[in-house]
N, C-alpha and C positions, 0 to 999 in steps of 0.2 A: 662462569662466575669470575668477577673482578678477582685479578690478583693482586693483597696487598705486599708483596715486595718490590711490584711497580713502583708503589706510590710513596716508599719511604723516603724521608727527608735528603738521605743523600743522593736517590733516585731522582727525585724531583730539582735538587741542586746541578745535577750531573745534566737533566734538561735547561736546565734556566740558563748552564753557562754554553750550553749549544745554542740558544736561543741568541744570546744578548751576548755576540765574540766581538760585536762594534764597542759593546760599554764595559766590557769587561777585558782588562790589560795583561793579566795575569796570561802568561803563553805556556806553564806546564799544568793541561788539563788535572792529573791527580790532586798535586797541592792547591789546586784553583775550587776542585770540588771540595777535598776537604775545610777548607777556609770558610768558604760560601759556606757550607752546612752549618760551621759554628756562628759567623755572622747572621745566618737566616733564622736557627732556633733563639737565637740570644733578644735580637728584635722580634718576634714572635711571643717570646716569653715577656718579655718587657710592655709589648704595647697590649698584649692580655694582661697585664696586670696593673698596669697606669695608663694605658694608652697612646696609641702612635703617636700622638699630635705634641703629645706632653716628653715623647724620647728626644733627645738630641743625640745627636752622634757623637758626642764623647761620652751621652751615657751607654751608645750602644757599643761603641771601644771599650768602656774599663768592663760592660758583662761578658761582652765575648773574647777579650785580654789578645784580641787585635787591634794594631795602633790608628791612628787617624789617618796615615798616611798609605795603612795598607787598604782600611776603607775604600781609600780616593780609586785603588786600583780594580774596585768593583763597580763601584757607581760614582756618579758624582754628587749628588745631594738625596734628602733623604727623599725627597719626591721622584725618583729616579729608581730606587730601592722599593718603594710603595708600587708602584707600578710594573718592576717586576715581578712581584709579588701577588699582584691580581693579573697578569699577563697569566702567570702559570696555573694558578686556581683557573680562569676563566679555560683555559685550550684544555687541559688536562679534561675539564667536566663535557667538552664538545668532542675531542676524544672520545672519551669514554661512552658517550651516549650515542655517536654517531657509528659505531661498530657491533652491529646486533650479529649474533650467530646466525651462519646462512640458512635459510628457510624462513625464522624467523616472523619477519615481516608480513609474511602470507598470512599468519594468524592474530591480529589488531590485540583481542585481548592477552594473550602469552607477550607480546611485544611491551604491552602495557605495562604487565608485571617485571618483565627482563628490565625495561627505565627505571623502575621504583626502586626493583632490588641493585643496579649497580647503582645508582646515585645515592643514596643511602649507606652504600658499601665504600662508596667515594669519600664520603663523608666521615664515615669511621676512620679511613686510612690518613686521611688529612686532616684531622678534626683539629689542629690549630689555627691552617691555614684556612681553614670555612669558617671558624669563628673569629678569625680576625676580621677575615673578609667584610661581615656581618655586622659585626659590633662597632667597625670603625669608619661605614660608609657614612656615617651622618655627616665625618669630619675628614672626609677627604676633600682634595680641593678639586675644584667644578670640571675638570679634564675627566680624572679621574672617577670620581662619583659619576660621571656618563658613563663608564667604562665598568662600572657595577651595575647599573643599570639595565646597560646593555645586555650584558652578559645573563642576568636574570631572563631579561626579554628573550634573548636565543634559548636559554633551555627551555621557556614555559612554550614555546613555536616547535619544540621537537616532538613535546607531549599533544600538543594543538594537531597535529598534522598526523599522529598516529591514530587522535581520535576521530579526526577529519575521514582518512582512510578507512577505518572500524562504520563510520554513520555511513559512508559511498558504497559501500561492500554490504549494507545490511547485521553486520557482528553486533550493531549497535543502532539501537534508536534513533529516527530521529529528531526525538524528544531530549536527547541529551542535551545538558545545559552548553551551552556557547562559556559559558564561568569556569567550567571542570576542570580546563589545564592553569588554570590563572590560581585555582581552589589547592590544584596537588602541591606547588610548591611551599605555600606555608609548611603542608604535613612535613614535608622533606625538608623543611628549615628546623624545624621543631627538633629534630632527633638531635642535632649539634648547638644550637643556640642553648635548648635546654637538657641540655644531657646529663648534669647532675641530678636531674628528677626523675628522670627513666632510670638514673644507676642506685639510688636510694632504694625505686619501689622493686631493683632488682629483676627489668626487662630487661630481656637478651636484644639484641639489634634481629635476631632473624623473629619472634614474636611482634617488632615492631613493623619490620618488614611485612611481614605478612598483615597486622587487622589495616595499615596505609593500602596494601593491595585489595582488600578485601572493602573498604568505605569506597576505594575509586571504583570497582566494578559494579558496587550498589546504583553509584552516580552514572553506572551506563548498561543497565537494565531495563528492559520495556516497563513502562507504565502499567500497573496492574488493571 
């Protein structure tokens, strides 16, 4: 099962500034990740609640009460910051999905349900960074909006290709629709786009997890 103290904020800062040592200047790792953390929650917190497009980088200095100048020493514009920002969401979820438990795979539908439940699980631990991600691709600029796209594309091809494997093997019909991997990711956007609505009607994520496991197996059951 995904561990969320992988994926906490200073976790994910601590990779971003192992990732990006060209764009980031900052040469004492400790102070580098703690900065990033408060710059990263500050714009996080900002563009979920007015939106990226609308922050400027002096609004994201006076929320995170680091100055412009120390900005400049993480990125250099805010497009530069965006991008690390979907850099990390997008590896993080190819990570995560491309490391099944060994044996695993030998069985299509347990495989099935292992993708649902850690990306799901992925999504609780980062649920600001999926819903940034989400809500603000409309208004990313056209580099980037490929690079949302893209990255949809690679997970719905990792689900495609387990059901691929499941129909070659006989685990699975096949009748199974050619739509069923392109079908799962809505389910799996749903739990973080709309997540005030499942925490109203007072669903736990492992309930959700499980009826998303239980409507994809239906989708790959022999025709009666």
């Amino acid at each position: 099962m995904l561990n969320p103290d992988d994926y906490t904020t200073e976790a994910l800062c601590r990779s971003m500034l192992a990732r990006h040592g060209d764009t980031i200047t900052v040469r004492k790792p400790e102070f580098a990740v703690r900065k990033l953390k408060v710059i990263v929650e500050a714009a996080l917190d900002l563009s979920n609640r007015g939106g990226f497009q609308a922050m400027s980088l002096r609004d994201l200095s006076a929320a995170s009460g680091v100055s412009m100048g120390g900005l400049y020493a993480y990125f250099d514009s805010k497009t530069t910051l965006l991008r690390m920002i979907l850099i990390e969401v997008t590896e993080q979820v190819q990570r995560a999905l491309s490391d099944p438990p060994d044996g695993l795979p030998a069985d299509p539908g347990a495989h099935l349900d292992w993708l649902i439940d850690t990306h799901l699980r992925l999504t609780e631990a980062m649920l600001p960074w999926f819903a940034f991600a989400f809500m603000e691709a409309k208004n990313f600029p056209a580099e980037e909006r490929r690079r949302a796209i893209d990255s949809e594309t690679r997970t719905e091809e990792i689900f495609a290709r387990v059901i691929a494997g499941g129909i070659a093997a006989g685990a699975f019909p096949r009748e199974t629709s050619p739509l069923l991997a392109s079908l799962i990711k809505p389910l799996l956007q749903d739990w973080y786009v709309k997540r005030a609505k499942y925490h109203r009607r007072g669903v736990p994520i492992e309930s959700y997890i499980a009826a998303v496991q239980d409507l994809v197996h239906r989708g790959c059951r022999p025709l009666a």
